[in-house]
N, C-alpha and C positions, 0 to 999 in steps of 0.2 A: 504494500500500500504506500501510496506516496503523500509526504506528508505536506510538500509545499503548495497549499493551495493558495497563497497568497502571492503570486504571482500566476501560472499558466493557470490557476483556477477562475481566477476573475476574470482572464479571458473568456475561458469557455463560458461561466455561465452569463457574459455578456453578450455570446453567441446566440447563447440558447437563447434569450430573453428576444433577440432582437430577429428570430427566425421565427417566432409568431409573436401571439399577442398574449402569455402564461402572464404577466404582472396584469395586465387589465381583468381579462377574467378571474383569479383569484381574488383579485382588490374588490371587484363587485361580487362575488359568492362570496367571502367576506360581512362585505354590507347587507347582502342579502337575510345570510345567518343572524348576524346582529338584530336584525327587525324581529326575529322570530324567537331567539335566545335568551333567558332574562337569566343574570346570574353568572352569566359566560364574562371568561378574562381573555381576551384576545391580543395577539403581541402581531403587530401589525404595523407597516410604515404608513400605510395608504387610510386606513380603514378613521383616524380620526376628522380627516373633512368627510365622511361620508355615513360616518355612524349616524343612527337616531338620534332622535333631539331626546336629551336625558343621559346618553351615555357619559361616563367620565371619561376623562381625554389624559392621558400624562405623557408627557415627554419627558424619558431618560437622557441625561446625555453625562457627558463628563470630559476633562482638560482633551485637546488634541495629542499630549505629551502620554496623558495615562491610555489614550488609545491604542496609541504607540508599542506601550509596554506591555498592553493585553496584547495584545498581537503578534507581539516577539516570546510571553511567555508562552502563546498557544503552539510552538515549536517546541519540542526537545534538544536540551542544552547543545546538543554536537551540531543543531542542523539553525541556530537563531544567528540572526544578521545587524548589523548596526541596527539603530532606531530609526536612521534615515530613511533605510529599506523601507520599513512599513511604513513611515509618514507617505514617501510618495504611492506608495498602493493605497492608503487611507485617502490621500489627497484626491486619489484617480477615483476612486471610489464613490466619494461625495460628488465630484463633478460631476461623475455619471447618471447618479442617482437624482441631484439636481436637476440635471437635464432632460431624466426621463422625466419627471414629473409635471414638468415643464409643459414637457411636447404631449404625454397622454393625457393631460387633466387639466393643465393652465392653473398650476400651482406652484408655487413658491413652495417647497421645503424646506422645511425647518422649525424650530421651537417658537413657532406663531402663537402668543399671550392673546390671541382673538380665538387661536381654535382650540388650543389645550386648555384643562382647567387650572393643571400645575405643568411646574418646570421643574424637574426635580435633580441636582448635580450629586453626583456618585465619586466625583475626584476626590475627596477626601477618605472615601471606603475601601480605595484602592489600595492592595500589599501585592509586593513583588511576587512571593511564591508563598506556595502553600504552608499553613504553620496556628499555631493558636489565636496570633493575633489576626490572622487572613478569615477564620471562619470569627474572631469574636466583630469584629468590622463587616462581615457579610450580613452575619444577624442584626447592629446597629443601622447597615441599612434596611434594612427587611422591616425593620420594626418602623422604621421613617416611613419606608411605603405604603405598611398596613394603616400607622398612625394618619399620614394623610388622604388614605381612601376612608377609612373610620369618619373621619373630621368632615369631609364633603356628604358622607354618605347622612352622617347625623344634622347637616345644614340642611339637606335637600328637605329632609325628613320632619324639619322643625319649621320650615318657613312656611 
């Protein structure tokens, strides 16, 4: 098995993507489900301009540097490359994605405070490798995330 998919991989599945139309159809059975789904957590790039009115919207994101470093630890030690490597496959990446969104839907991409309800930065929960402190920072974010769908879920519910 090969493990660099961060380069010849984002080729291909830029291949695939652009020898039909799998991001449109997915993105609207996506929406589709949503309308019909109550209770469903969907992890989706597409699907918050097009969820139901009521759904919660959050945007994940974190430093472009801690992307970086996910990226490089998603290699094993013998086969990781500077961090420069990933930045420009990150960077190639976002254009791309940018761009589709662009040309399928006439969207702007990104952490839009019109369409999410939160914005929520995960660069501080970041640890290099695996270790006590990597899961006791995964659970302080887990608990942010619960705490802030808790907090929306108890507004919607009070007003």
């Amino acid at each position: 098995m090969r493990h660099d998919i961060w380069g010849d991989g984002f080729d291909a599945v830029a291949r695939m993507r652009d020898s039909g139309d799998p991001d449109r159809w997915l993105d609207m059975e996506m929406a589709r489900l949503a309308e019909i789904q109550e209770n469903t957590v969907f992890d989706s790039w597409a699907l918050p301009w097009f969820a139901p009115r009521g759904a919660l919207r959050i945007w994940l994101s974190c430093s472009h540097e801690t992307r970086c470093r996910k990226a490089r630890l998603a290699h094993s030690p013998g086969e990781r490359r500077p961090l420069r490597h990933y930045a420009d496959i990150i960077d190639r990446k976002d254009a791309d994605s940018r761009a589709r969104f662009r040309s399928l839907y006439g969207i702007e991409y990104g952490p839009d405070p019109g369409v999410f309800d939160h914005i929520l930065d995960a660069t501080e929960y970041y640890v290099d490798y695996p270790s006590p402190r990597s899961e006791q920072k995964a659970g302080e974010f887990s608990r942010h995330l619960l705490n802030t769908v808790r907090n929306s879920l108890e507004e919607t519910f009070t007003a």
